[in-house]
N, C-alpha and C positions, 0 to 999 in steps of 0.2 A: 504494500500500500504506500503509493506517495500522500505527504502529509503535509498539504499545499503551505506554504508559507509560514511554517513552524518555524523554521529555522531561521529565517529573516526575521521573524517576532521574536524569538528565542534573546538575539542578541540586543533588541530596542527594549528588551526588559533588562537589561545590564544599564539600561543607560536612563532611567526615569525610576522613578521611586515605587516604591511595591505597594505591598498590602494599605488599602485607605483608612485611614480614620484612627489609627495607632499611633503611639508616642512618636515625637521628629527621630528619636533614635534609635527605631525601629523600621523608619520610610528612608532614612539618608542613604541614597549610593551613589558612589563616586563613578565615575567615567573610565573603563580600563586602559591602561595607558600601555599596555603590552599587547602585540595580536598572541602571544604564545596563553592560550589561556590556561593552562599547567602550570604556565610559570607564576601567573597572573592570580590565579586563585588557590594560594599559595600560604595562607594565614589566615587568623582568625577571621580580621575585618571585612577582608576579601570573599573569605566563603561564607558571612554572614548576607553577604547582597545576591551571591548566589541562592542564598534560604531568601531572602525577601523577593526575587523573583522567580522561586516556587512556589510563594503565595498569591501571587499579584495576579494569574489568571480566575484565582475565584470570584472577581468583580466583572466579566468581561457577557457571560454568560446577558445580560439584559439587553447591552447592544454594543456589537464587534462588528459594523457592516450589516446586524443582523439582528432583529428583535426577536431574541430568545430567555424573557425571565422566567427563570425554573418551575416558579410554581404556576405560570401563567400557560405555559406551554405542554403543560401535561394537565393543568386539573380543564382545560379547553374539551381536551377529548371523554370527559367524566359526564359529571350530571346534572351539577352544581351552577356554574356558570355560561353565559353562550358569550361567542367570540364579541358579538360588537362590531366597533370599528364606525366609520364614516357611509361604509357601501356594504353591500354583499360581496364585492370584489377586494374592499380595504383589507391588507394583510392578505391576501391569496392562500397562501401557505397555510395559515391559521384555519382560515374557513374551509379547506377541503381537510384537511388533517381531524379536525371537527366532528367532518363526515366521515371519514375514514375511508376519504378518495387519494389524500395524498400519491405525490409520486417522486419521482429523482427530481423532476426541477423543481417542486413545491411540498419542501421538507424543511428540517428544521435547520438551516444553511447558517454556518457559522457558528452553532454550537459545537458540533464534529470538531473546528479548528480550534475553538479554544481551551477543552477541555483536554485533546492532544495536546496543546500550549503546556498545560497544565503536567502531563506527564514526562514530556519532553525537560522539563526544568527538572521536573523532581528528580529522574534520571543522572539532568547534569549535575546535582550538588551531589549525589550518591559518587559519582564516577569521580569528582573532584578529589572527595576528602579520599575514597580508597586509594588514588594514585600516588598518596601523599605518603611518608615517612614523618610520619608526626612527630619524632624524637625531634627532629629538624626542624620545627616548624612552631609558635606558639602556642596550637589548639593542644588540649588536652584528648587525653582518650574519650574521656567521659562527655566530652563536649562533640567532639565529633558523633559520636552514637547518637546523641542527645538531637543534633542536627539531622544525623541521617534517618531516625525514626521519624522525624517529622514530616522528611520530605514520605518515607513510606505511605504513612497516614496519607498523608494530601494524594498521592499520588493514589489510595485507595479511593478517595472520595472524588475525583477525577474518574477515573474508569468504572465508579457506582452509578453518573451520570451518562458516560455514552452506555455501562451495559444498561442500564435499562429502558435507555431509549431506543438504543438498536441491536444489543442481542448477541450480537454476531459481529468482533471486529477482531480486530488488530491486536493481542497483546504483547508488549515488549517489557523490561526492566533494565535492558542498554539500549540503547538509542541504535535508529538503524543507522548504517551507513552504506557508501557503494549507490546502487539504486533507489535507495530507499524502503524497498517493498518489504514487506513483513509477511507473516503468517496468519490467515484470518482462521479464528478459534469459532468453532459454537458456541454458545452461551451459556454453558452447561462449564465447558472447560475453560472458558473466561473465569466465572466464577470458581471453579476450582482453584485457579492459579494466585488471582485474588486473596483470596478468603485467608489461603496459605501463607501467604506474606503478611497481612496486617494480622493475624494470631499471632506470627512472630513479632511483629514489632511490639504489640501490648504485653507480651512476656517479655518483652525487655526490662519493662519497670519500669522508667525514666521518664516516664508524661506525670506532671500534677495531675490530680480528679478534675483541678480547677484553677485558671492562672489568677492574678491578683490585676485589679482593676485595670494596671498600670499597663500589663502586658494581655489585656482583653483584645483577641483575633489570634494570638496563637494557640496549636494544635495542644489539646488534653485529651487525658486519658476517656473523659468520658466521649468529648468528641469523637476517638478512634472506638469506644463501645456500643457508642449508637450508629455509626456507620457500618461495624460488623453485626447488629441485628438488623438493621436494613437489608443488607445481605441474606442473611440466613432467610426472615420472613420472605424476602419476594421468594428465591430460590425453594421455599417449602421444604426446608433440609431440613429433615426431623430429626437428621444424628447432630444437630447444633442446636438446635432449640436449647438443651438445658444451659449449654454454654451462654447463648444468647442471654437467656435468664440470669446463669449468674452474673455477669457484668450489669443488667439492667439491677438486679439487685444492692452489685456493688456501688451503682451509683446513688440510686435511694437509702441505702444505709450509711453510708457517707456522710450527709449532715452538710454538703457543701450546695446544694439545690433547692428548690422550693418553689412550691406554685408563688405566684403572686396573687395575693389576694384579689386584687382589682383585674377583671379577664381586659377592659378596654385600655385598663393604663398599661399592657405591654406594647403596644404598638405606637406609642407616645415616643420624644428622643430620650426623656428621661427615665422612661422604660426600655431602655436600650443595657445589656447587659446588665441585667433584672437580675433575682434571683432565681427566676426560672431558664433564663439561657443559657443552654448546653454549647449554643456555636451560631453566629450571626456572620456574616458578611459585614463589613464594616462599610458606611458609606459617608463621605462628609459635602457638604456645601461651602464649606470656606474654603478660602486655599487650594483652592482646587484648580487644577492644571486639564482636567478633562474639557474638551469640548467637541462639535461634532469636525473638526480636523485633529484632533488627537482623542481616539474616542477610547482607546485604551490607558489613557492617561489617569493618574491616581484624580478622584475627585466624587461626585455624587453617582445617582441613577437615576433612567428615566422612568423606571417603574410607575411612581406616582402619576406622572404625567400622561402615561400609555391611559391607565383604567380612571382618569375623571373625569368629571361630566364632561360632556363639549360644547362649549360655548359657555359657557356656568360664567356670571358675572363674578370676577376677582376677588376675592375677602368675603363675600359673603359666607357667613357663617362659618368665618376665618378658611374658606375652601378655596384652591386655584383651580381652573378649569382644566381640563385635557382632553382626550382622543377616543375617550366612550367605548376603550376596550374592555375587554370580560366584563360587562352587565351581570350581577349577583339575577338568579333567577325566583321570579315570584313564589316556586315550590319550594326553593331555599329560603327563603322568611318563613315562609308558611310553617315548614318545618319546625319550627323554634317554638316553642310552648311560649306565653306573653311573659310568663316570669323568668324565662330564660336572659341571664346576662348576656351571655354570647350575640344572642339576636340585633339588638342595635349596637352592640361593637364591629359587627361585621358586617353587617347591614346598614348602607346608609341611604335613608329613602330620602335622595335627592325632591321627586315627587314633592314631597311633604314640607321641606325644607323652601322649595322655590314657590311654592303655594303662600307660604305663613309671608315671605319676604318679598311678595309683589315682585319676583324678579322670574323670566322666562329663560327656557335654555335649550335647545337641539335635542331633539328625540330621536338617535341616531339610529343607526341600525341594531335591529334584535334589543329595541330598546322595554328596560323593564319598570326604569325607576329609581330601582337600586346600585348602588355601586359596592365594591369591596372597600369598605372603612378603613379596616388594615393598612392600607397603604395608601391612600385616597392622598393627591395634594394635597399640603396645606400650605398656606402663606407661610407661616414660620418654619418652614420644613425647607425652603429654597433664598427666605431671605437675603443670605449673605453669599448668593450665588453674583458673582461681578461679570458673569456673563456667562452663554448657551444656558439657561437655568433650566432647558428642558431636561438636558444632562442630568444636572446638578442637584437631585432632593437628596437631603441628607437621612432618609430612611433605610436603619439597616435592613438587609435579608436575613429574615428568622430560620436557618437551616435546621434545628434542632431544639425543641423546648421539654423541659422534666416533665411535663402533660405527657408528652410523648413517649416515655421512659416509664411512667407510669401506667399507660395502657399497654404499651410495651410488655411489662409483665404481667399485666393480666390474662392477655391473649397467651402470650407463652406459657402461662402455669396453666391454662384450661387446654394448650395444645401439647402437652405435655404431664396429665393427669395429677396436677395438682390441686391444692386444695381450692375450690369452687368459691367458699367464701374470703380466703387471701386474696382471690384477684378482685371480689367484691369490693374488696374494702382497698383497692390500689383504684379501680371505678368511680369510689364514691366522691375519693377524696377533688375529683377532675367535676364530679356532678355537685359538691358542696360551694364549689366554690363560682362555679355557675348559678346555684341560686335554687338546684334542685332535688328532692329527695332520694333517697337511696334507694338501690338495686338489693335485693337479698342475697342473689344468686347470679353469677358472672358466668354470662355462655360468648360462645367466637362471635354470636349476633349480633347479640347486645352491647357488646365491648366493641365492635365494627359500626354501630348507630351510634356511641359515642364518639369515636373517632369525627363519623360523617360531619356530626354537628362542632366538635372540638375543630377542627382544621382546614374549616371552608376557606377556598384560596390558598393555601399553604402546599399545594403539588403532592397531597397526598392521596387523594380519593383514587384519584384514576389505576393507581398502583395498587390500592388496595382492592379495589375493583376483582380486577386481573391476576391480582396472588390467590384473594379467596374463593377465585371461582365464581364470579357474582356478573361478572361484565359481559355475560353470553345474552344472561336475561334482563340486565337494568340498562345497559347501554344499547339499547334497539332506537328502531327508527321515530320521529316524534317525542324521543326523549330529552332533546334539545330543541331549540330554537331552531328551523330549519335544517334538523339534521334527515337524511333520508334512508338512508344505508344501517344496517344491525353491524355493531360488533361482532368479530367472528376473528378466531385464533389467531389466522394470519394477519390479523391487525395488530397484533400485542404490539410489535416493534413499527416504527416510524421508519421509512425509507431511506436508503444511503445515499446522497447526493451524486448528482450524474456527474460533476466535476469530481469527485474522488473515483466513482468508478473508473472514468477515462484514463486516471493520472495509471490505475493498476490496472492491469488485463484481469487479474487475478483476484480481486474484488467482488465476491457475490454479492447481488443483491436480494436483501432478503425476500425470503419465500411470498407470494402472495403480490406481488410489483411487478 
C-alpha cells in the first residue's frame, strides 16, 4: 500500500508544534538543523519533539483537506442523528455513506491519511530511540521505555480508528520502505497483531492511571485500558472479556475518576478535563497557528461550526451559527424521559430557543430543530480566535469518559457471567446521576439502552450497533432521515478510497464495493 503523502507530512510535523492545548513545554519544537535524522534525534530534547509529533495527528481527524470528526462520521451511519448539511448533495460523502451507498470516490477521504500520519510517527520515535546507544546519549532507560510505550499506545489508538472503519488494511510497526507497499491483513489479524502489542505495553507498568493537570493530553494507563476494551468489545473476543474487565475495574477502583455530577457541565471548557475524562483531544482558540492554509497547524476545531444552526443570528443565547450538520433526530429527544438530564444537555431545541427570541434561522436540510448541545458553537468557545474562527472552537474531543468505563463493566460482567446485580449497581451509578431510578437487574439490553441514551453524538452507537448484532434490524430503510437502503454485513466497513487503491495494485477493496 502507498500511503499518499505521509511522509511529506511526517516531516512538517518536525517543524510546527504538536499536541494543542498543552503546557508551551510540551508544544515547543525546534526546527532540525541536521538532514541525518539518526544523528539529529539523538537526545532527550530531540526525541521529545519526535513524541510530540506522534501526538499531533490526533487533532487532524475533523479536517485534513477532509471533514472527518470521529464521532460525526460514524454515529451518521446509526440512528440517532441524520447528516444535514445545506442540500441533499452538501457533504456527498456523508449523505451516501448515511445510506450505505458509499463508494471509492465518496468515502471517508483523509481520515485513511491521517490516522496512517499517526502510525507513521509513532513508528519513527520507536525506530529512533532503539537505534540509539543510550549509555551515549542523555535519555535514560526508563525514559526511553517511558517514550516508547506511548508512542505504542497512540499508535494502538490510530489503527482502532482505521480498523474499525475499514477492516481490512495495512498493518506495519516499521515503516515501509522501497515501494512502499505493505501487507493488507483481515480484520480478524489486524486485530490480533494489535491487541498483542498494547497488552505488552500496559505490562510495562510505566503509564500513570492518570497525569496531573499540568500534563493533561498525554497517554495513561487508563487511556491505553479503555482503548484495549474497545478492542476486545467490537472484536467479541470472549477469551479477553475478563481481561477487559479487569482493567475497567482497575480503573474504577483507582479513586483517580469520577462521574461529574453535572451531565451538561462536561461539555463546558471548564469541564474540560473533568473528573470524569479518561482522554480528550485537546483543542484551543488562542494562539493558535491553524487556519484553512495550515489546516494541520496546532490551534482549534471546526466541529462546532460543522453541527450549528445555519444562519442562527450570532450571540443569541450566547450560540454562533454554523452549517446544520448532524440535526439531533426528533426520536432522539423523544427518547429521553422529561426528567432525564441528558435530554436538554444534548439536545438543543434551536426551534424553541428562536421562537422565545423573535429571531429566525434556515431550516436546512433533514432539518429537525435540534442540534447536538455537546458541541454546539458558542461565542465564548471561538472568542479569542484572531482569525479563520471556523477552524478555531476551542472544544475538546471527548474520546473516552469513566461513564464509559462504567458501562464498560457492566456489559463485561453480564458477558462474562458475573454477578447480575455488580453491573447493576456500575448502571445505576450512570442513571443517578442523570436524574433516574435504578435498574434491579443488568442484562446486555438494558446496559446497550443506556449507552444509547449516555452517548448521543459521541461515535458510539453505530459500533455498538454492529458489535451486538442489532444493526441488521435497527438500521433499515426509513430509519433515518432519507435513508433508503437496510444495513446488511457488507456494510460494516466504509470503503477504501480509489486514490489508495491506485497508488497499490495490491489493495483490496473491501467486500461488498
Amino acid at each position: 500500500m502507498k500511503l499518499k503523502n505521509i511522509f511529506a507530512i511526517g516531516l512538517v510535523g518536525l517543524l510546527s508544534t504538536g499536541l494543542t492545548g498543552c503546557k508551551d513545554s510540551f508544544l515547543e519544537v525546534e526546527n532540525p538543523s541536521s538532514d541525518d535524522l539518526s544523528e539529529y534525534f539523538s537526545n532527550n530534547a530531540h526525541i521529545q519533539e519526535a513524541l510530540v509529533a506522534a501526538y499531533d495527528p490526533l487533532h487532524w481527524p475533523d479536517w485534513n483537506g477532509a471533514y472527518n470528526p470521529l464521532n460525526i462520521v460514524s454515529d451518521i451511519m446509526a440512528d440517532q442523528i441524520n447528516v444535514g448539511g445545506g442540500s441533499s448533495s452538501d457533504m456527498m460523502n456523508w449523505q451516501l455513506l448515511s445510506n450505505y451507498s458509499g463508494n471509492a470516490n465518496q468515502t471517508l477521504s483523509g481520515l485513511w491519511t491521517a490516522e496512517y500520519s499517526g502510525v507513521k510517527r509513532c513508528n519513527d520515535l520507536i525506530s529512533y530511540i532503539d537505534a540509539l546507544d543510550l549509555s551515549a546519549t542523555d535519555i535514560s532507560a526508563e525514559n526511553a521505555n517511558y517514550y516508547k510505550v506511548q508512542a505504542r499506545v497512540l499508535r494502538a489508538y490510530y489503527y482502532l480508528n482505521l480498523w474499525k472503519f475499514w477492516g481490512n488494511i495495512v498493518f506495519y510497526t516499521e515503516n515501509l520502505t522501497g515501494n512502499y507497499l505493505g501487507q493488507q491483513l483481515d480484520a480478524s489479524a489486524v486485530y490480533e497483531n494489535v491487541i498483542a502489542d498494547l497488552e505488552d505495553a500496559i505490562n510495562q507498568n510505566v503509564l500513570p492511571m492518570r497525569e496531573s493537570d499540568a500534563r493533561a493530553g498525554y497517554v495513561t494507563k487508563a487511556f491505553a485500558e479503555m482503548i484495549y476494551a474497545d478492542y476486545v468489545m467490537y472484536q467479541n473476543d470472549t477469551n479477553r472479556y475478563g481481561q477487559a474487565l479487569t482493567y475497567m475495574k482497575e480503573i474504577i477502583n483507582s479513586g483517580k475518576y469520577a462521574l461529574n455530577p453535572d451531565y451538561a457541565a462536561i461539555w463546558t471548557e471548564s469541564g474540560e478535563w473533568g473528573s470524569e475524562s479518561i482522554y480528550e483531544v485537546n483543542y484551543n482558540d488562542d494562539n493558535h497557528q491553524r487556519g484553512w492554509s495550515s489546516t494541520m497547524a496546532v490551534g482549534g476545531t471546526v466541529l462546532p461550526r460543522l453541527i450549528g444552526p445555519r444562519g442562527w443570528t450570532s450571540g443569541v443565547d450566547g450560540v454562533d451559527n454554523g452549517w446544520s450538520f448532524a440535526p439531533v433526530r426528533q426520536e432522539t429527544y423523544d427518547m429521553f424521559s422529561a426528567n432525564d438530564a441528558r435530554r436538554d444537555a444534548t439536545c438543543y431545541n434551536a426551534d424553541a430557543v428562536a421562537a422565545a427570541n423573535g429571531i429566525e434561522y434556515e431550516h436546512a436540510w433533514q432539518h429537525t430543530g435540534f442540534f447536538l448541545n455537546k458541541y454546539l458553537p458558542r461565542v465564548d468557545n471561538v472568542k479569542d480566535a484572531g482569525w479563520d474562527q471556523d477552524l478555531n472552537f476551542n472544544n475538546n474531543y471527548r474520546v473516552y469518559r469513566f461513564a464509559e468505563t462504567l458501562l464498560n463493566a457492566a456489559e463485561l460482567l453480564v458477558l462474562t457471567g458475573g454477578s447480575a446485580t455488580e453491573a447493576a449497581e456500575y448502571v445505576n451509578k450512570v442513571r443517578l446521576r442523570a436524574g433516574l431510578g435504578d435498574i434491579s437487574s443488568a442484562t446486555r439490553d438494558n446496559i446497550l439502552d443506556e449507552r444509547k441514551l449516555e452517548f448521543v453524538g459521541e461515535g458510539k452507537r453505530y459500533f455498538d450497533l454492529v458489535r451486538s448484532g442489532k444493526a441488521a434490524t435497527v438500521l433499515v430503510a426509513g430509519s433515518a432521515a432519507n435513508r433508503t437502503n437496510n444495513w446488511t454485513e457488507n456494510r460494516k466497513y466504509v470503503p477504501i478510497e480509489q486514490g489508495e487503491l491506485s497508488a497499490d495494485p495490491n489493495l483490496k477493496q473491501n467486500p461488498g464495493y
